[in-house]
N, CA and C atoms as an extended XYZ file, in Angstrom:
432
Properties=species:S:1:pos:R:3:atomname:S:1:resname:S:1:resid:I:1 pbc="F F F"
N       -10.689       14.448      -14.531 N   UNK     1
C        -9.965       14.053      -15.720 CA  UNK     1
C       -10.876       13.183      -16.588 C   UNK     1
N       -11.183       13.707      -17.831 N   UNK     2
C       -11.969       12.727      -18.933 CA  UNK     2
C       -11.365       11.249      -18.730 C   UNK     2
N       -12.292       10.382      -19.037 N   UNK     3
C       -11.063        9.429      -19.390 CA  UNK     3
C       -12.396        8.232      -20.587 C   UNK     3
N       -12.419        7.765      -21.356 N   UNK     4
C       -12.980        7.210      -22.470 CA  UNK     4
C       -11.871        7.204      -23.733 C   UNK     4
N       -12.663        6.224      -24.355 N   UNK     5
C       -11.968        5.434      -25.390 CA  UNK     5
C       -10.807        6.346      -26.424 C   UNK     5
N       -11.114        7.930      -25.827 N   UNK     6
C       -10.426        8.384      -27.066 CA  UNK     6
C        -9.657        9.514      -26.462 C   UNK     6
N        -9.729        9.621      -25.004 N   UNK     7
C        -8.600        9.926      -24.516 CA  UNK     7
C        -7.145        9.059      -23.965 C   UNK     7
N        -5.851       10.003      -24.629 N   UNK     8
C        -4.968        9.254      -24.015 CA  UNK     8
C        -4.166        8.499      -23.075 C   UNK     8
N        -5.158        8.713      -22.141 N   UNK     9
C        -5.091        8.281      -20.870 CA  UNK     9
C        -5.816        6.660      -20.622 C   UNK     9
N        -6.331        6.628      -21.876 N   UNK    10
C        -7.185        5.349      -22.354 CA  UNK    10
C        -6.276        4.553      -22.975 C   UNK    10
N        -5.235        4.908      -23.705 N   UNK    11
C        -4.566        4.342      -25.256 CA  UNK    11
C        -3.263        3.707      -23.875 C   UNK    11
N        -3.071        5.078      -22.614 N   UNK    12
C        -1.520        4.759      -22.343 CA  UNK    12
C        -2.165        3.581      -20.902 C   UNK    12
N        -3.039        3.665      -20.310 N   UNK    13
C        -3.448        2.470      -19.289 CA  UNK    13
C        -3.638        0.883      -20.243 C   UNK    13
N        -4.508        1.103      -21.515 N   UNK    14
C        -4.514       -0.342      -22.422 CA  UNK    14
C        -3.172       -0.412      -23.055 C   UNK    14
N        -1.999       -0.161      -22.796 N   UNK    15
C        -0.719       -0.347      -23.326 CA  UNK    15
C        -0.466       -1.115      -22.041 C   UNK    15
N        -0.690       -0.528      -21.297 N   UNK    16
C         0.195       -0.436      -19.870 CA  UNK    16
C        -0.627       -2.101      -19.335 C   UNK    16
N        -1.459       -2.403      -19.503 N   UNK    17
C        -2.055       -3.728      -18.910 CA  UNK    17
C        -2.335       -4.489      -20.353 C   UNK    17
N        -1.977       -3.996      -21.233 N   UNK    18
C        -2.432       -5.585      -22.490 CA  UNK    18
C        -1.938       -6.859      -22.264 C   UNK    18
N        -0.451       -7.208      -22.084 N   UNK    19
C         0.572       -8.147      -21.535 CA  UNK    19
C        -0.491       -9.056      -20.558 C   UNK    19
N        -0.775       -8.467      -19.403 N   UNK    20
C        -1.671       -9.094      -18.510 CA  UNK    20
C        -2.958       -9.639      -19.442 C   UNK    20
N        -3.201       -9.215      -19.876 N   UNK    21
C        -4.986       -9.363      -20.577 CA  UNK    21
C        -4.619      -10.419      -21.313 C   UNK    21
N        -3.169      -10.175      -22.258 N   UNK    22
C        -2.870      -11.273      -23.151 CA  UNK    22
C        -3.006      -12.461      -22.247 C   UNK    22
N        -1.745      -12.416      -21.225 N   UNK    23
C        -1.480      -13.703      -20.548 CA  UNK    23
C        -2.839      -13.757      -19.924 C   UNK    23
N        -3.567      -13.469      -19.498 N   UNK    24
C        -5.218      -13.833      -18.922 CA  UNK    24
C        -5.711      -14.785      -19.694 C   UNK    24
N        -5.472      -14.180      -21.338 N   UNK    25
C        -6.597      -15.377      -21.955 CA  UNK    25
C        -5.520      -16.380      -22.138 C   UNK    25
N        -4.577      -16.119      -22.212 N   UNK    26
C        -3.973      -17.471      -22.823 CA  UNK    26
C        -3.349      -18.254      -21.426 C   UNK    26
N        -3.803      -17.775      -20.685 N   UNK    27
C        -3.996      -19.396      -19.547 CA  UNK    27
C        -5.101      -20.235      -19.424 C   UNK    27
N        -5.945      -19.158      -19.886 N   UNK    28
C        -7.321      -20.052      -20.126 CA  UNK    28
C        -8.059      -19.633      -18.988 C   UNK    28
N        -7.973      -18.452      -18.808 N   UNK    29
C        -9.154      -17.419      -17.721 CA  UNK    29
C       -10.351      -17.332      -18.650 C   UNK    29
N       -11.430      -17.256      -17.756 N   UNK    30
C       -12.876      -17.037      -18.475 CA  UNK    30
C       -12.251      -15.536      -18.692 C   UNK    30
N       -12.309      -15.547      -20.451 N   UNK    31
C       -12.320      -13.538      -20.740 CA  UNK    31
C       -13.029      -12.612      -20.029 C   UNK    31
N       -12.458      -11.786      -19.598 N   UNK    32
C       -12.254      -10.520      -18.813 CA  UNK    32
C       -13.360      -10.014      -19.682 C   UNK    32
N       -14.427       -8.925      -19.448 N   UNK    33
C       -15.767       -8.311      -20.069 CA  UNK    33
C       -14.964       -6.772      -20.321 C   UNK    33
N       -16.044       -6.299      -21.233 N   UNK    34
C       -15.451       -4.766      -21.137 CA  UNK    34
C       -15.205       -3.660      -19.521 C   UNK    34
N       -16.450       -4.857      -18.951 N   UNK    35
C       -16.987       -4.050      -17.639 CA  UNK    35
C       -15.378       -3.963      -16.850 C   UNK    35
N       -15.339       -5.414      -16.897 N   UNK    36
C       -13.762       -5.771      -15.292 CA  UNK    36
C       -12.861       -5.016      -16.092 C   UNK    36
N       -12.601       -4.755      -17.716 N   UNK    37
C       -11.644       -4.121      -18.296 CA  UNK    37
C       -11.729       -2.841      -17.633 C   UNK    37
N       -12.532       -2.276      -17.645 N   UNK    38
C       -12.968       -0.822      -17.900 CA  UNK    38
C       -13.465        0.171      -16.274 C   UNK    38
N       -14.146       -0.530      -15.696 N   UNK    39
C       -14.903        0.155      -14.808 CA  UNK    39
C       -14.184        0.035      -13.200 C   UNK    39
N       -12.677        0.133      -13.202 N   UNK    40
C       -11.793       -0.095      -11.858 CA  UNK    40
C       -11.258        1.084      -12.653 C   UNK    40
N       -11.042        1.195      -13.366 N   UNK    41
C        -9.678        2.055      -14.399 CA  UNK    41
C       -10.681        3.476      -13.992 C   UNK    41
N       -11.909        3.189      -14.730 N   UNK    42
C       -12.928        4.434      -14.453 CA  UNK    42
C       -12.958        5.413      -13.483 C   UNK    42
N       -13.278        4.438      -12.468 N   UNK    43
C       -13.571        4.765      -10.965 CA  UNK    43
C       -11.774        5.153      -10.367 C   UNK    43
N       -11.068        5.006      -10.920 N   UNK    44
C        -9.646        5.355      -10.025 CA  UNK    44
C        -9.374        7.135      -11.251 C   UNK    44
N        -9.689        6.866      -11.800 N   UNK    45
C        -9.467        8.179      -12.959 CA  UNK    45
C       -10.473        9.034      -12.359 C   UNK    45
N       -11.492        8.836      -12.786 N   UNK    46
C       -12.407        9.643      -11.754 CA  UNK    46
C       -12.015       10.230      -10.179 C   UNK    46
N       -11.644        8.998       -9.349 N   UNK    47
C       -11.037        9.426       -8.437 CA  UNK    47
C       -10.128       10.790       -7.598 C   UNK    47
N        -9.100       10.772       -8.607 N   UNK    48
C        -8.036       11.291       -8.613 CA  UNK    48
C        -8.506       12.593       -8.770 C   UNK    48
N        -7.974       13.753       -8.424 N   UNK    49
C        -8.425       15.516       -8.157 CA  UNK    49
C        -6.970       15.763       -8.809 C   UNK    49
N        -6.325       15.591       -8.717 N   UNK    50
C        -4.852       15.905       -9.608 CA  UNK    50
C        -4.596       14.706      -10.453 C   UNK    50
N        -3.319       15.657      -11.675 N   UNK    51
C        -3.143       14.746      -12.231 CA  UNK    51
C        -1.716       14.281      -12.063 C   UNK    51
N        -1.122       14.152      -10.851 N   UNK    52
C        -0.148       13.561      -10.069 CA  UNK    52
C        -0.756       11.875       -9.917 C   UNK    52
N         0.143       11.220      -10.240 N   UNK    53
C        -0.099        9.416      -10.315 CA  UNK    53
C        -1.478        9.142      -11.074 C   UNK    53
N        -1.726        9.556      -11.494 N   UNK    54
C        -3.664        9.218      -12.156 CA  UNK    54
C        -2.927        7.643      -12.792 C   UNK    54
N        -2.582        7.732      -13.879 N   UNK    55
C        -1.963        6.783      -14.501 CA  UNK    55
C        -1.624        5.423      -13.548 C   UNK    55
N        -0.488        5.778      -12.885 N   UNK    56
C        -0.041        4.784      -11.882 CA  UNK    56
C        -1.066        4.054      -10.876 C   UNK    56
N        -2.316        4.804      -10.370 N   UNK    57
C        -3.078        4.665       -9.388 CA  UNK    57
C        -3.975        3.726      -10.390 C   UNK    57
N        -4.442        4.463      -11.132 N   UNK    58
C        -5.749        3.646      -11.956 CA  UNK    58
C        -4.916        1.898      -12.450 C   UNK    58
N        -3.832        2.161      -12.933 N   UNK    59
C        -3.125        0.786      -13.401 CA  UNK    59
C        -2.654       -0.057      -12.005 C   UNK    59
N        -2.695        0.533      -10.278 N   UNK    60
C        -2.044       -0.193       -9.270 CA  UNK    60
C        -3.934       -0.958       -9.147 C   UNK    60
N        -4.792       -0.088       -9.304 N   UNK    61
C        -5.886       -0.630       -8.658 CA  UNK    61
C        -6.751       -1.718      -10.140 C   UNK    61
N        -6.065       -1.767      -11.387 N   UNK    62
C        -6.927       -2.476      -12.021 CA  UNK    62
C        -6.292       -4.015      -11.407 C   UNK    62
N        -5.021       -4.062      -11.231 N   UNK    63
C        -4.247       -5.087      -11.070 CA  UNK    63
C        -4.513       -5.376       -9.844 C   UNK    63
N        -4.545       -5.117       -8.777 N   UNK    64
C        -5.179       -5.448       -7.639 CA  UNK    64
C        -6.314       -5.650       -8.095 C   UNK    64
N        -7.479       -5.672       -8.452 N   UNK    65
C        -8.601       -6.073       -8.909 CA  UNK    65
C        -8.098       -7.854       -9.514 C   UNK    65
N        -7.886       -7.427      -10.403 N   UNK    66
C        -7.693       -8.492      -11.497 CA  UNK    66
C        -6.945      -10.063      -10.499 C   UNK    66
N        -6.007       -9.241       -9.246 N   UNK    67
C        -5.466      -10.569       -8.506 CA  UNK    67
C        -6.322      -10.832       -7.536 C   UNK    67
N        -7.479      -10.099       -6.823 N   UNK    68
C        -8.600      -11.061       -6.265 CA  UNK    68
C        -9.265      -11.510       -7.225 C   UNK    68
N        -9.475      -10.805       -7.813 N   UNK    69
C       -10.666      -11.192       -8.827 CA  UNK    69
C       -10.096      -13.270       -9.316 C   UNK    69
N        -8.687      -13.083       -9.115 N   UNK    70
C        -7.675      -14.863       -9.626 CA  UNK    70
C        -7.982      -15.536       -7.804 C   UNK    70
N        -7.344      -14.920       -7.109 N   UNK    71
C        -8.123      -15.254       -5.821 CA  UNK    71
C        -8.898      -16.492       -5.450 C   UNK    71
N       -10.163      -15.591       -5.713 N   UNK    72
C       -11.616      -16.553       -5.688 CA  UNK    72
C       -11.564      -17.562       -6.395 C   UNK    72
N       -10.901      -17.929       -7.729 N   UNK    73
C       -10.874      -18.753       -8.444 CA  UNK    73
C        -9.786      -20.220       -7.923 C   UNK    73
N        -9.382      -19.889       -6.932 N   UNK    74
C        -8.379      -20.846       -6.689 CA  UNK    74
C        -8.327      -22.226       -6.531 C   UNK    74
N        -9.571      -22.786       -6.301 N   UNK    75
C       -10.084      -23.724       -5.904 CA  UNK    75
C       -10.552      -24.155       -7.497 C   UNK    75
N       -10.961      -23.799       -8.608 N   UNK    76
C       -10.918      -24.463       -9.453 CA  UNK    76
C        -9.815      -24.638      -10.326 C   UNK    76
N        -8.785      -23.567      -10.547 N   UNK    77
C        -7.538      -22.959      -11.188 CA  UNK    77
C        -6.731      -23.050      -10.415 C   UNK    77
N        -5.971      -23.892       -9.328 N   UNK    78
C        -5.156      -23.328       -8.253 CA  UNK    78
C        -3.806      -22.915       -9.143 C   UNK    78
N        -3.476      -23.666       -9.752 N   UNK    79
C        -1.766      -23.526      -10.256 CA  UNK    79
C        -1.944      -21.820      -11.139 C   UNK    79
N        -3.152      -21.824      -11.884 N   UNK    80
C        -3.107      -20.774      -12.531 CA  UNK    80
C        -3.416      -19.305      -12.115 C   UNK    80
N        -4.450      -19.690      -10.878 N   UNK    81
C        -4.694      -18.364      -10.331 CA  UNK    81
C        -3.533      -18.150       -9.039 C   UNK    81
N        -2.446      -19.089       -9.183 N   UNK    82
C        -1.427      -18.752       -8.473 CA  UNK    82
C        -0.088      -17.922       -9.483 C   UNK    82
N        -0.026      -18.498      -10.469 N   UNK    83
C         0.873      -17.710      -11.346 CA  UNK    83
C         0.202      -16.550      -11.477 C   UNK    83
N        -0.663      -16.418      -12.053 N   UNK    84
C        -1.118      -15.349      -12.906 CA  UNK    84
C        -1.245      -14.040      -11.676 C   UNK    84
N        -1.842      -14.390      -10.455 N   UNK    85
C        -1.992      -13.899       -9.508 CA  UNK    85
C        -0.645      -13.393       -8.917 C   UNK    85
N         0.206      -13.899       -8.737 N   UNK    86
C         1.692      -13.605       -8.341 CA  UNK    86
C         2.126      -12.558       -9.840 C   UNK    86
N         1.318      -12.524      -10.345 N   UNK    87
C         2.053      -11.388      -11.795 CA  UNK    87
C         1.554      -10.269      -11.961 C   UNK    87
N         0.032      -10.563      -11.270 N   UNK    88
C        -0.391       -9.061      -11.238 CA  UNK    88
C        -0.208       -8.210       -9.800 C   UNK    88
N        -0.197       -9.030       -8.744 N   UNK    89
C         0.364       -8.519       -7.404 CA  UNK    89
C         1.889       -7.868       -7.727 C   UNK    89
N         2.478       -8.518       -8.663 N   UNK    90
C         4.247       -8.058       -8.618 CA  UNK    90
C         3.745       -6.385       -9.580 C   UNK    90
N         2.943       -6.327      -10.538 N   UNK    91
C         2.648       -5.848      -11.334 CA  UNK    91
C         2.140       -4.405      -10.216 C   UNK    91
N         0.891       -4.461       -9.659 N   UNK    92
C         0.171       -3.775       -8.908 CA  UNK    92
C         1.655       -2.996       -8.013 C   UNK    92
N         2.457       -3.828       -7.004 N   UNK    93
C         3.720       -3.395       -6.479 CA  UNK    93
C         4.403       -2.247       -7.526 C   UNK    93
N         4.657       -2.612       -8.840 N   UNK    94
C         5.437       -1.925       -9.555 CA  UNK    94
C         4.064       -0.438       -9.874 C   UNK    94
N         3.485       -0.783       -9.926 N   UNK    95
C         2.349        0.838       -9.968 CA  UNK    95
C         2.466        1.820       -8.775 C   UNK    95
N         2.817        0.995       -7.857 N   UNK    96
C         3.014        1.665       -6.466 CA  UNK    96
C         3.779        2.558       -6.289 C   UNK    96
N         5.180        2.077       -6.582 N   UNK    97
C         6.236        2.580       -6.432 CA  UNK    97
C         6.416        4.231       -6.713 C   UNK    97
N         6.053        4.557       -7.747 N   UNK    98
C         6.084        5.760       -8.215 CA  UNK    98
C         5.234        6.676       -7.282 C   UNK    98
N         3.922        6.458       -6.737 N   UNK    99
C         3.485        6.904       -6.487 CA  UNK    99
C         3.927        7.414       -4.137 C   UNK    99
N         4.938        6.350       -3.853 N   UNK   100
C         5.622        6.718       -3.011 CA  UNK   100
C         4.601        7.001       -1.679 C   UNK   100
N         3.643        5.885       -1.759 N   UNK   101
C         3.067        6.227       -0.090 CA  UNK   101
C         2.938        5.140        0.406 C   UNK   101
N         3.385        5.575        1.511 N   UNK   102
C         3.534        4.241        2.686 CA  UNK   102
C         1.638        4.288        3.066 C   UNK   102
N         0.720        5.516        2.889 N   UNK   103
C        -0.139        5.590        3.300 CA  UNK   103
C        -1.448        4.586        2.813 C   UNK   103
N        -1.248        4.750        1.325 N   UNK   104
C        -1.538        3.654        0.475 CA  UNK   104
C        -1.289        2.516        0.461 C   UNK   104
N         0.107        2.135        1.135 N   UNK   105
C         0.224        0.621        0.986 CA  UNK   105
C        -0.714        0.023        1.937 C   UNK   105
N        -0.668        1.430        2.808 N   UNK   106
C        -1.271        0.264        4.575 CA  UNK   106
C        -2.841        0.202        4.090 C   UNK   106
N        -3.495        1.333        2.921 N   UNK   107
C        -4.571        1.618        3.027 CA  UNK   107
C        -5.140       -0.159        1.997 C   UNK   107
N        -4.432       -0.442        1.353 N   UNK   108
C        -4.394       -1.888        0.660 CA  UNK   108
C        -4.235       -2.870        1.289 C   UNK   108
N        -3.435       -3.066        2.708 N   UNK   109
C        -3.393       -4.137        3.292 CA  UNK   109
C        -4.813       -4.145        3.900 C   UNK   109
N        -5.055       -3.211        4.092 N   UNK   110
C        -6.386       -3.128        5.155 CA  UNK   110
C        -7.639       -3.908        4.147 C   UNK   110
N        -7.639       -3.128        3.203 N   UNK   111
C        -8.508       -3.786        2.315 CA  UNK   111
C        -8.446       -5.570        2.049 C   UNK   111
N        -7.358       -5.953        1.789 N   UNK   112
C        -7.073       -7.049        1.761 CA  UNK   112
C        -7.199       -7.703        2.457 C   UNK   112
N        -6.682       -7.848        3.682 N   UNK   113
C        -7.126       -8.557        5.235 CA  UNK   113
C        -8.857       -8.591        5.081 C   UNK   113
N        -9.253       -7.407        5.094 N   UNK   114
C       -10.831       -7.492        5.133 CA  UNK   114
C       -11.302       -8.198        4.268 C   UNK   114
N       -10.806       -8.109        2.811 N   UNK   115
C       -11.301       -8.797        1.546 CA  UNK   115
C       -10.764      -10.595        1.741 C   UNK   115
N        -9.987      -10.943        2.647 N   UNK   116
C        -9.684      -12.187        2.918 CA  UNK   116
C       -10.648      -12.982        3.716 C   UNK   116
N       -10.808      -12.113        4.620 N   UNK   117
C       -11.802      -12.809        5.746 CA  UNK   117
C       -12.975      -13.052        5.024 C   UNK   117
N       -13.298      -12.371        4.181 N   UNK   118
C       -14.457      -12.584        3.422 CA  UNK   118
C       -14.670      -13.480        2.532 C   UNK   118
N       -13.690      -13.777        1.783 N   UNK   119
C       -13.332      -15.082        0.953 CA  UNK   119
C       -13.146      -16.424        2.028 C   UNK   119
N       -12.203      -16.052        3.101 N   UNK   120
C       -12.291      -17.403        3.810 CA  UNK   120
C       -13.568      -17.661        4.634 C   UNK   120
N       -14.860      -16.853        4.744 N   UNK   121
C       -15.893      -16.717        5.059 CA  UNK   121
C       -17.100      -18.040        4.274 C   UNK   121
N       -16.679      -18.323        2.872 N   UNK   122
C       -17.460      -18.292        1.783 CA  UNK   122
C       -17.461      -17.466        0.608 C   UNK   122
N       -16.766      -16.554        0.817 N   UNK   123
C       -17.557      -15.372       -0.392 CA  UNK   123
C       -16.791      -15.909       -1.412 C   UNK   123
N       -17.195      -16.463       -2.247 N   UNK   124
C       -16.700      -17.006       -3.882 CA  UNK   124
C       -16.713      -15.939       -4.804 C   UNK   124
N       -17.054      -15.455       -4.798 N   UNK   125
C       -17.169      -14.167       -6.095 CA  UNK   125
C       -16.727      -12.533       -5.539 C   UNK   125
N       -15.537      -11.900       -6.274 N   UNK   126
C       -15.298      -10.970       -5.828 CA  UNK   126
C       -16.378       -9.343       -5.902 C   UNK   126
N       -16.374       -9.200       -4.974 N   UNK   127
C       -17.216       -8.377       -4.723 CA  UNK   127
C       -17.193       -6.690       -4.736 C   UNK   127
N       -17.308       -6.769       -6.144 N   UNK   128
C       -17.022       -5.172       -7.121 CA  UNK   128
C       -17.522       -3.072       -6.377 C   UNK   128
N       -18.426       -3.738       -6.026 N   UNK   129
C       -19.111       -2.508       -5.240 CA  UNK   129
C       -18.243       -1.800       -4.097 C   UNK   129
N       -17.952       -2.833       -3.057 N   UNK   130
C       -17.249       -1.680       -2.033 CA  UNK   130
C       -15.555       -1.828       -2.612 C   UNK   130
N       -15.504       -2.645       -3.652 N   UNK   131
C       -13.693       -2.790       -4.219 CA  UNK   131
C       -13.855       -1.109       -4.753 C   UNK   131
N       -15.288       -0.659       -5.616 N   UNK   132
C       -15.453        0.786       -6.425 CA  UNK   132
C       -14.914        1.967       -5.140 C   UNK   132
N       -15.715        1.442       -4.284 N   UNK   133
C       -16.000        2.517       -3.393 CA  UNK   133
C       -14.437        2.656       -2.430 C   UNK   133
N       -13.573        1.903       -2.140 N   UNK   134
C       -12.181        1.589       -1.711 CA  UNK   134
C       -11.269        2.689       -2.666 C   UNK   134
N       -11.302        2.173       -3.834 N   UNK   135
C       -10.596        3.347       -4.656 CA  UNK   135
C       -10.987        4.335       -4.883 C   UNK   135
N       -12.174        4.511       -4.419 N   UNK   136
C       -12.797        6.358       -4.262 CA  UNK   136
C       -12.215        6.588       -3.461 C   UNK   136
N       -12.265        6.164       -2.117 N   UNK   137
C       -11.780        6.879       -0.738 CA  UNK   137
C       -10.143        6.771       -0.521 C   UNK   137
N        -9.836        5.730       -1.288 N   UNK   138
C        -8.338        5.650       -0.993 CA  UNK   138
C        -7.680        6.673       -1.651 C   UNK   138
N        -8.026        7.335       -2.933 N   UNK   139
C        -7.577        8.206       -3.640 CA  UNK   139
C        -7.594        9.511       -2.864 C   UNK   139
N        -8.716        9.489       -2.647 N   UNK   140
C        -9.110       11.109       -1.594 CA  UNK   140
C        -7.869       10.642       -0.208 C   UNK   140
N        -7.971        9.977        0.636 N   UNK   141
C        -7.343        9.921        1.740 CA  UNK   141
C        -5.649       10.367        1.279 C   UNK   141
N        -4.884        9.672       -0.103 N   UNK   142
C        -4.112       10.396        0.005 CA  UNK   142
C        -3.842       11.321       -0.693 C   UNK   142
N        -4.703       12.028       -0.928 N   UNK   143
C        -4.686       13.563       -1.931 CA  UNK   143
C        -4.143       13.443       -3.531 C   UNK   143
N        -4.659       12.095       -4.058 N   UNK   144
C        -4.565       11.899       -5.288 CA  UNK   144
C        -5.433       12.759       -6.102 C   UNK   144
């Protein structure tokens, strides 16, 4: 599935997460780059072999992004990367739904647990590469 600035699949995911982006800056998050905008959304569109949930999947995994990505920050932001974080987790939940797999949820906890230990490890900065490579395989595993 194409997906760039001038397909609609571009116009209906930046509808679908502006609200968040708004409330991002106006808590006073360091602004989001084109990259963190753009390149989770990419990689889950890409992903996908049908176009069953494309939409839903690419918008469950930017938002999961976006709430580790608040995560790591907790320790300087706690109150904020606790709201904001509790909005895109509720947010990410509501992407889910539609898409109706228990297979996916477990395939996110897994990630998470792992992505925890790693933060309570030290790891301060969320770590984009195997988050890319998670929504490659998670998509394939459940025949997205």
């Amino acid at each position: 599935m194409m997906f760039n600035a001038k397909s609609p699949l571009y116009d209906e995911l930046n509808t679908l997460l502006c609200e968040g982006y708004r409330m991002w800056e106006g808590f006073g998050c360091i602004p989001l780059n084109e990259m963190e905008k753009h390149v989770v959304l990419e990689q889950a569109v890409s992903a996908c072999k049908t176009n069953a949930h494309t939409k839903e999947y690419a918008a469950a995994c930017q938002c999961f992004f976006l709430y580790r990505k608040l995560h790591h920050t907790v320790d300087e932001q706690p109150e904020t990367a606790t709201l904001l974080g509790d909005y895109y987790f509720s947010q990410f939940s509501q992407f889910l739904i539609p898409i109706d797999s228990p297979k996916l949820i477990d395939l996110f906890a897994e990630y998470l647990k792992s992505d925890t230990k790693l933060a309570v490890g030290g790891n301060k900065a969320f770590d984009m590469e195997p988050y890319l490579a998670f929504v490659t395989s998670a998509a394939e595993e459940i025949g997205l």
